[in-house]
C-alpha positions as CSV (number, residue, x, y, z in Angstrom):
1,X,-12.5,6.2,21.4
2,X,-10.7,4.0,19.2
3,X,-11.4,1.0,17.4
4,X,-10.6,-2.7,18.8
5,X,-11.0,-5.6,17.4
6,X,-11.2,-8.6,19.2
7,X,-10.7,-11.3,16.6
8,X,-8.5,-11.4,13.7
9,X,-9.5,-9.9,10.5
10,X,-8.6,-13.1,8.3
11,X,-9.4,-16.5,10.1
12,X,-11.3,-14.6,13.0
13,X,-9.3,-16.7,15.7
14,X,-9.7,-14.3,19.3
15,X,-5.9,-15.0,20.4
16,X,-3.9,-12.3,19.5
17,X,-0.3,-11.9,20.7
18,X,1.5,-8.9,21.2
19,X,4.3,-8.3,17.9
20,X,5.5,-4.7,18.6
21,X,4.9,-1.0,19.7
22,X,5.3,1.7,17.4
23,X,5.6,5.3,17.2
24,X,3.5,7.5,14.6
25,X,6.2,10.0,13.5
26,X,4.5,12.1,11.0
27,X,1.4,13.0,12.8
28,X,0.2,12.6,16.5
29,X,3.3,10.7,17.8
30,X,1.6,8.5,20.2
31,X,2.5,5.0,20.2
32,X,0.2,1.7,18.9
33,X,0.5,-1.8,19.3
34,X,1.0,-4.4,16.5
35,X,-1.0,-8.1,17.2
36,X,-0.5,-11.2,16.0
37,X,-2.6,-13.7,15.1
38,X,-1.8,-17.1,17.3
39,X,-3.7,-18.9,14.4
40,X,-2.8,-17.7,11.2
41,X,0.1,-15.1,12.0
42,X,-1.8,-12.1,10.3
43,X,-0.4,-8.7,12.1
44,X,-2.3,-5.4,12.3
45,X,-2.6,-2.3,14.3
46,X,-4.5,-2.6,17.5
47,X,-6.5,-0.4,18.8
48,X,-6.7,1.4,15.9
49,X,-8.8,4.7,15.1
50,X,-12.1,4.5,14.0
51,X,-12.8,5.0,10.5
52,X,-14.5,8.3,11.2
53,X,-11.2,9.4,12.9
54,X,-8.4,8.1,10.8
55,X,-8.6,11.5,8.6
56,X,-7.0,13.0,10.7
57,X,-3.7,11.3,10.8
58,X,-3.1,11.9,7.4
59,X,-2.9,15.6,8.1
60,X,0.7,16.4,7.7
61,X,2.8,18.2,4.8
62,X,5.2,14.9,5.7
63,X,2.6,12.7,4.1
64,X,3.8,12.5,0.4
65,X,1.3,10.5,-1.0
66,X,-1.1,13.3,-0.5
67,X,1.3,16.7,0.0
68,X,3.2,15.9,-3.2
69,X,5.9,17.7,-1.1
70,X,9.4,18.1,-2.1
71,X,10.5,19.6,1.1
72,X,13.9,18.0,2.3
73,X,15.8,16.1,0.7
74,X,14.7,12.6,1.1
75,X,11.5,13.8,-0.6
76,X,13.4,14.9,-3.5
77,X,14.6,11.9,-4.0
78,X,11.3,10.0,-3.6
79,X,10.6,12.4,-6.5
80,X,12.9,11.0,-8.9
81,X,12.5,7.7,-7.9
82,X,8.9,7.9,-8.5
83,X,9.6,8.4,-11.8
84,X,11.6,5.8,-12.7
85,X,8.6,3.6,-10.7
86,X,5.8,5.1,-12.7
87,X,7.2,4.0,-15.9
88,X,8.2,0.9,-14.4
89,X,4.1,0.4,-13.2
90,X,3.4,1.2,-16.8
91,X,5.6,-1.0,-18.2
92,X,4.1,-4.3,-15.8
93,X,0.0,-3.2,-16.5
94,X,0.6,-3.4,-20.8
95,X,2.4,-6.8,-19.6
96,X,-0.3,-7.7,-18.2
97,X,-3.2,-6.9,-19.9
98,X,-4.9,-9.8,-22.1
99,X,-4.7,-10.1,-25.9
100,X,-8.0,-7.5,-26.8
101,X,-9.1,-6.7,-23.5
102,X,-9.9,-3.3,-22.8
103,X,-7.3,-1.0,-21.8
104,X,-8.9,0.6,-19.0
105,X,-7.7,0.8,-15.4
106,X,-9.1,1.8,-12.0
107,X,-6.4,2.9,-9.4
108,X,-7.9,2.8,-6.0
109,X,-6.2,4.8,-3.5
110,X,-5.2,7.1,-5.9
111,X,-3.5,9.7,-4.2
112,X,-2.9,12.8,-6.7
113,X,-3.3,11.1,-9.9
114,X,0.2,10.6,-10.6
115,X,-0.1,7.1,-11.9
116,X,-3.6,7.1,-13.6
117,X,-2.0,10.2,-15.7
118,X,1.0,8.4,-16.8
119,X,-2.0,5.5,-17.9
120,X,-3.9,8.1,-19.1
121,X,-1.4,9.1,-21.3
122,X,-0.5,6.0,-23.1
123,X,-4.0,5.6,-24.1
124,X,-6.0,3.7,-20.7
125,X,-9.4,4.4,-19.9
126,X,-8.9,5.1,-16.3
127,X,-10.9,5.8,-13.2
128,X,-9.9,6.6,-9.8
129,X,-10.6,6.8,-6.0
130,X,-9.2,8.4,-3.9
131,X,-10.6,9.2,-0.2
132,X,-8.6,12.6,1.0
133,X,-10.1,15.5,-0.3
134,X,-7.0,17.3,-1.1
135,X,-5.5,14.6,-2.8
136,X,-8.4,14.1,-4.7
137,X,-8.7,17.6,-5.9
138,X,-5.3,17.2,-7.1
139,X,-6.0,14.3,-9.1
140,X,-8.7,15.7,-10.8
141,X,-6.7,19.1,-11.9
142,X,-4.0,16.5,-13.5
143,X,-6.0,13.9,-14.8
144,X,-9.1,16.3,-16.0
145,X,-11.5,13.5,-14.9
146,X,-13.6,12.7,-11.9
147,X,-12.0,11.2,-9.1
148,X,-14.6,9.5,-6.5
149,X,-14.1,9.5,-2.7
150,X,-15.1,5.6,-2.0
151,X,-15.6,2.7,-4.4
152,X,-19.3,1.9,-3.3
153,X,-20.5,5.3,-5.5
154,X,-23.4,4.1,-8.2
155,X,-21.2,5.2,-10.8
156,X,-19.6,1.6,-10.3
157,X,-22.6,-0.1,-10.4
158,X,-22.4,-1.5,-13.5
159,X,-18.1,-0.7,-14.3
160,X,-15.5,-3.6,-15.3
161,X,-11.5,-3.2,-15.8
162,X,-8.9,-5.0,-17.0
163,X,-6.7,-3.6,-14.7
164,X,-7.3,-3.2,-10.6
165,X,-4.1,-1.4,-8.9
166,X,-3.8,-0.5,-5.5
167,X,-0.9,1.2,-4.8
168,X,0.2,1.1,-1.4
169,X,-3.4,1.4,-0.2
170,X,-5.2,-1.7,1.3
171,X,-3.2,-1.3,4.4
172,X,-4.8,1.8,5.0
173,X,-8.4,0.1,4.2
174,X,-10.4,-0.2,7.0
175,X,-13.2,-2.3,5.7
176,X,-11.1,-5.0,4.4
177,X,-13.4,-7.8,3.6
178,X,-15.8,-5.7,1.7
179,X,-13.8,-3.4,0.1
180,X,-12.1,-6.7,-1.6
181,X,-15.3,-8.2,-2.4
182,X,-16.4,-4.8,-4.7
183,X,-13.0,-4.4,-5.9
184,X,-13.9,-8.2,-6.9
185,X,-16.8,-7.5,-8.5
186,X,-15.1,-4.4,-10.4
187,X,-12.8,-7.0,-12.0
188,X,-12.9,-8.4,-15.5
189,X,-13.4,-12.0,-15.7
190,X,-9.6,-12.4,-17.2
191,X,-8.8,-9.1,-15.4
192,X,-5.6,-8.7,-13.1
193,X,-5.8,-7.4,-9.5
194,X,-2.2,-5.3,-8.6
195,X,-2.0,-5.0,-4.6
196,X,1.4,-3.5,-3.5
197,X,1.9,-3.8,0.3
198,X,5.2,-3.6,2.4
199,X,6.7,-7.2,3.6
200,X,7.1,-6.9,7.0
201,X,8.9,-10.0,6.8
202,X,11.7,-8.3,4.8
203,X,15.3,-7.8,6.3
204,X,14.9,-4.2,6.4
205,X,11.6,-4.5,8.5
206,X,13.8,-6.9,11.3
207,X,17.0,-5.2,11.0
208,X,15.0,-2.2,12.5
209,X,12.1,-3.5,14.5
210,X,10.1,-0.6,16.0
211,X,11.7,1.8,13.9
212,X,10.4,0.2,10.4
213,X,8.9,3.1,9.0
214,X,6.5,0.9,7.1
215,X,4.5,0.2,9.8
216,X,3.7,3.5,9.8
217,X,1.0,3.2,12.8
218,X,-1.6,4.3,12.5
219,X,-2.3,5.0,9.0
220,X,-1.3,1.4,8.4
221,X,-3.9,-1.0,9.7
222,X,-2.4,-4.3,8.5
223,X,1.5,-5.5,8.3
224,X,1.0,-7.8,5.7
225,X,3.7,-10.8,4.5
226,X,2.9,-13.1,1.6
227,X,1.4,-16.6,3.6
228,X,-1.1,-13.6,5.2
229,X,-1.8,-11.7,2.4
230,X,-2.5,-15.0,0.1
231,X,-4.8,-16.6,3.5
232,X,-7.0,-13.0,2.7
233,X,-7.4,-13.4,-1.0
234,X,-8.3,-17.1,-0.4
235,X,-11.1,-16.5,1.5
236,X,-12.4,-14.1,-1.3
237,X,-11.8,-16.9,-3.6
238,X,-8.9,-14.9,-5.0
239,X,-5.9,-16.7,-6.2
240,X,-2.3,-15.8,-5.9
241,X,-0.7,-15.7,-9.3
242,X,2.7,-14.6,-7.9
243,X,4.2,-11.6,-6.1
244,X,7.0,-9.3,-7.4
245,X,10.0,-7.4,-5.9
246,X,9.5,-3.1,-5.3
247,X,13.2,-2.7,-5.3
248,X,13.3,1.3,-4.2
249,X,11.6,0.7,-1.5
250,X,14.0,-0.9,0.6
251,X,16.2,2.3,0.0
252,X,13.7,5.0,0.8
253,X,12.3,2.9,3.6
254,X,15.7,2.7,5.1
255,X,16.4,6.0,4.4
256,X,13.3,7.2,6.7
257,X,13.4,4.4,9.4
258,X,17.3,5.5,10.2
259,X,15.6,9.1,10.7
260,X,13.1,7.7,13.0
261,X,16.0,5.2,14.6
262,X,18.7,7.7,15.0
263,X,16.9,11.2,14.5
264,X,19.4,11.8,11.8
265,X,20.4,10.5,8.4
266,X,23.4,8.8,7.1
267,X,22.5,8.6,2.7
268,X,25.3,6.0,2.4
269,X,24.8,3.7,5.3
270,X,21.0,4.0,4.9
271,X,21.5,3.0,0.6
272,X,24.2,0.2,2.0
273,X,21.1,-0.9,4.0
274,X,18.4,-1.0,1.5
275,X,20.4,-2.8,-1.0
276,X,21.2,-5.3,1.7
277,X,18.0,-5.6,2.2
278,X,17.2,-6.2,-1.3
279,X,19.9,-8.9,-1.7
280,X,18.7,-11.0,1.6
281,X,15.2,-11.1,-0.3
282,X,16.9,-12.9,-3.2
283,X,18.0,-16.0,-0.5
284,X,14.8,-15.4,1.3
285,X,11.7,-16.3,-1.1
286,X,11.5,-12.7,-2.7
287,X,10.7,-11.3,1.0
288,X,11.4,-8.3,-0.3
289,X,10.8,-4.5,1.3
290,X,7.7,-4.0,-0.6
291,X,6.0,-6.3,-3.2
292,X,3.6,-6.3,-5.7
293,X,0.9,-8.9,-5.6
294,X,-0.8,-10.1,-8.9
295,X,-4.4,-11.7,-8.8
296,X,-7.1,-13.4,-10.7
297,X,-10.3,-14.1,-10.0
């Protein structure tokens, strides 16, 4: 049976408007309902699977994050864009980090190790977590470390970092308010948390409604836009330092929502479209495709 919930998951208000229907194209595709909060405007997937069933969405070849695949050739390209992006992630956490703090990092939602190697290899202590077994096992053959499957395992019982990054992953979390109050805990007192989310606010996401492959039902449990996203860290006394643009992910987004649109794939309308996207953002309050939150306690 799945999973309702009958308030909302920020400001616990019970009305909750219907936003939009989506189809999951990578696994089951069944369609699932996107609410809206009538309160606070905070969207998420509703019903949703249990926690105890979600595992088995993420069973598909199609699923980078965990495949590594570079079947097709829109993969191939996330390929070589990732690259550019893990040097770019690098490149924002030695910004970040305070004058002698600790150079070590835990990347929740790790996937297969990818980024915590790149740390890893300009001298951060790193830990990881990732919950797919696969992916996990992955991370550990790169990364020669252990990679835990949740975040509540003893060994973080008494663990600090400087740096907190989740990658693309608290949409996916299904126990939001806890999960935020241990990655809270996990946090140096002048540590930075780095939550990237899509923007479902972004021109990309409007331009193609339903077909917004970052909703991504129903792996993605929350749509998040920045007035929602800084409502959640507020009530875990969190505070929004400021939020920062993913530019290729407006392109590879669009690239995948005009497969799901059209079944096919133009490359040069679909790039036209993502750097449309990423100019609108620039009128529009940084509403970009994707963004990167930074926090403080």
């Amino acid at each position: 049976m799945p999973e309702i919930l009958e308030s909302c998951p920020i400001c616990q208000n019970s009305q909750l408007n219907p936003f939009v229907i989506c189809q999951d194209y990578t696994v089951s595709q069944a369609r699932f309902s996107i609410v809206q909060c009538q309160n606070c405007g905070f969207r998420f997937t509703n019903p949703r699977p249990t926690e105890a069933e979600s595992g088995q969405y993420y069973q598909s070849e199609n699923y980078i994050s965990h495949s590594n695949t570079r079947k097709g050739l829109i993969n191939q390209l996330y390929q070589v864009v990732r690259q550019r992006a893990l040097r770019s992630k690098l490149r924002l956490i030695n910004q970040l980090l305070e004058p002698n703090a600790a150079k070590k990092i835990l990347d929740y939602g790790c996937g297969t190790g990818a980024f915590l190697h790149t740390c890893q290899q300009n001298g951060w202590q790193i830990a990881g977590v990732e919950p797919d077994a696969g992916a996990r096992s992955q991370a550990q053959s790169l990364t020669h470390t252990p990679i835990f499957s949740d975040i509540f395992q003893p060994e973080f019982a008494q663990a600090t970092y400087s740096v907190i990054s989740l990658w693309h992953v608290l949409e996916h979390v299904h126990q939001l308010d806890r999960t935020l109050e241990q990655l809270k805990a996990l946090l140096a007192p002048e540590g930075t948390l780095l939550i990237a989310v899509p923007n479902s606010n972004s021109q990309d996401a409007q331009k193609f409604g339903e077909h917004w492959a970052a909703y991504d039902v129903p792996r993605h449990l929350y749509h998040f836009v920045p007035e929602t996203m800084e409502k959640l860290l507020a009530k875990h006394q969190l505070k929004l330092v400021k939020y920062l643009p993913m530019y290729y992910d407006a392109y590879y987004i669009s690239l995948l929502s005009q497969k799901y649109q059209k079944n096919a794939v133009n490359y040069f309308t679909a790039f036209w479209q993502g750097w449309q996207s990423n100019q609108w953002a620039k009128r529009h309050h940084n509403n970009y495709s994707s963004v990167i939150y930074i926090i403080k306690k």
